[in-house]
C-alpha positions in Angstrom: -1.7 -6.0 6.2 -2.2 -6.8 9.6 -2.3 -3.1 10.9 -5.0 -2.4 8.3 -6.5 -5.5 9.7 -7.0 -4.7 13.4 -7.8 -1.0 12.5 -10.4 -1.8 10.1 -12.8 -3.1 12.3 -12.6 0.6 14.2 -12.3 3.3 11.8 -13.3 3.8 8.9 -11.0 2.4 5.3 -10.9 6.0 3.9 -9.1 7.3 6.3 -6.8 4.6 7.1 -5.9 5.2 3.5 -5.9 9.0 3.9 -3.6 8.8 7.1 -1.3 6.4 5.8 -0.9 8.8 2.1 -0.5 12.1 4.1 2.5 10.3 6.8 4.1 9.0 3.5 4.3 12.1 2.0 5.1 14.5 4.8 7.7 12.6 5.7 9.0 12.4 1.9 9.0 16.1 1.5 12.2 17.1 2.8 13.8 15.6 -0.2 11.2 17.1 -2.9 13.3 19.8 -3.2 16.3 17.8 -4.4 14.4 15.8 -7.0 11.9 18.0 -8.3 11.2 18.3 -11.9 8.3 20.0 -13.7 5.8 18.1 -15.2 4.3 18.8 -18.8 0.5 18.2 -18.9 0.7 14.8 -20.1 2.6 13.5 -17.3 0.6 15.7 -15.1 -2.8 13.8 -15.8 -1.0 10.4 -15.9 0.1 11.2 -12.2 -3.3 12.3 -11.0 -4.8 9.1 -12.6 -2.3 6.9 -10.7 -2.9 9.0 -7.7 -6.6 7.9 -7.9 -6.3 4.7 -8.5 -3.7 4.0 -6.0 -6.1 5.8 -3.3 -9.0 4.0 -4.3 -7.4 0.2 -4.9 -5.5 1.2 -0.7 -8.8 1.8 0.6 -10.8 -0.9 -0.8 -8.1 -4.1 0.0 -8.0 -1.7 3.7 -11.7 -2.9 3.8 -11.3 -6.3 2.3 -8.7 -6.9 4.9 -12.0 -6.4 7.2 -13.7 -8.8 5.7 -11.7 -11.0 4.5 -9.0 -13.7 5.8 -5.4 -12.4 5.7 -4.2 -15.5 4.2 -7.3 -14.9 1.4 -6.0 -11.9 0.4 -2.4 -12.5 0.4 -2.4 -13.1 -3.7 -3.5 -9.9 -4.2 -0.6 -8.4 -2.8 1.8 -10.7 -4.9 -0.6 -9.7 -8.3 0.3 -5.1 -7.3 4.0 -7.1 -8.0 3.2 -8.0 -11.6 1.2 -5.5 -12.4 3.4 -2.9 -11.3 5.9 -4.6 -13.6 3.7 -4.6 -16.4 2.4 -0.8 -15.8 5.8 0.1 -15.7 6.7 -1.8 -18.8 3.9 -0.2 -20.5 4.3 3.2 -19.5 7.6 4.3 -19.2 9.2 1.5 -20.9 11.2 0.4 -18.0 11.9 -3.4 -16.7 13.2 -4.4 -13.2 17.0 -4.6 -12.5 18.3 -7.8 -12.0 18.4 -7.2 -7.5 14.4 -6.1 -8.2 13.8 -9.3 -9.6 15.7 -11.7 -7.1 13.8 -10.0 -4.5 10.1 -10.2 -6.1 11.0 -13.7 -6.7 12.0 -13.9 -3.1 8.7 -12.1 -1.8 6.6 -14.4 -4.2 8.4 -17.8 -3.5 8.3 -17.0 0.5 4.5 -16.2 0.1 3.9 -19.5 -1.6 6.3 -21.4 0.5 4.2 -20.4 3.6 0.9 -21.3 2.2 1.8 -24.3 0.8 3.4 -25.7 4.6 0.1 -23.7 5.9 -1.7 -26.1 3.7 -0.3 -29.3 4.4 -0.7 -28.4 8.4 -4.2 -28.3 8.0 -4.8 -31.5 5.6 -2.5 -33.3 8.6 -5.1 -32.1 11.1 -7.9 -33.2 9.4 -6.6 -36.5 9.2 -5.5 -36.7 12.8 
């Protein structure tokens, strides 16, 4: 978040997005060959949907970021947690493993833990 941050205010959220998709998957692509497995149609069109979406919900919290407070848009990176859970119930009728959820409870419970001590810093300072 806080790379997409300082380069927001300097180039342009596309192609922060675009840069970060194309290093992901050039460096993945040694292994395609290993893992590769056709796709019917069906799947095809659900992967080019996802592709979209993913590229357009990167590029538009890469210029919230901009705008925004980090610690305003925090949440929203805890919510791509539940939703990816609940997309991936949906679709492929899949849940996360017992070690997925200690850490997503881990991520989420640190998240809140740190707002809620950022919290009560501030309310002491404003009493000070």
């Amino acid at each position: 978040m806080l790379i997409n941050r300082l380069l927001g205010g300097d180039i342009d959220p596309f192609v922060i997005s675009m840069w970060g998709s194309m290093v992901a998957s050039f460096a993945l692509l040694p292994l395609l060959p290993f893992v590769w497995v056709t796709l019917t149609p069906h799947q095809l069109g659900i992967a080019g949907h996802m592709a979209c979406m993913t590229a357009l919900s990167q590029t538009m919290m890469v210029a919230a970021l901009f705008r925004a407070p980090v610690s305003l848009m925090a949440p929203f990176a805890y919510t791509k947690i539940i939703f990816a859970i609940i997309i991936g119930f949906l679709i492929f009728g899949s849940l996360p493993d017992i070690t997925a959820a200690l850490g997503m409870i881990l991520i989420i419970g640190s998240g809140i833990f740190v707002e809620r001590i950022r919290s009560q810093q501030l309310s002491h300072k404003e009493t000070l």
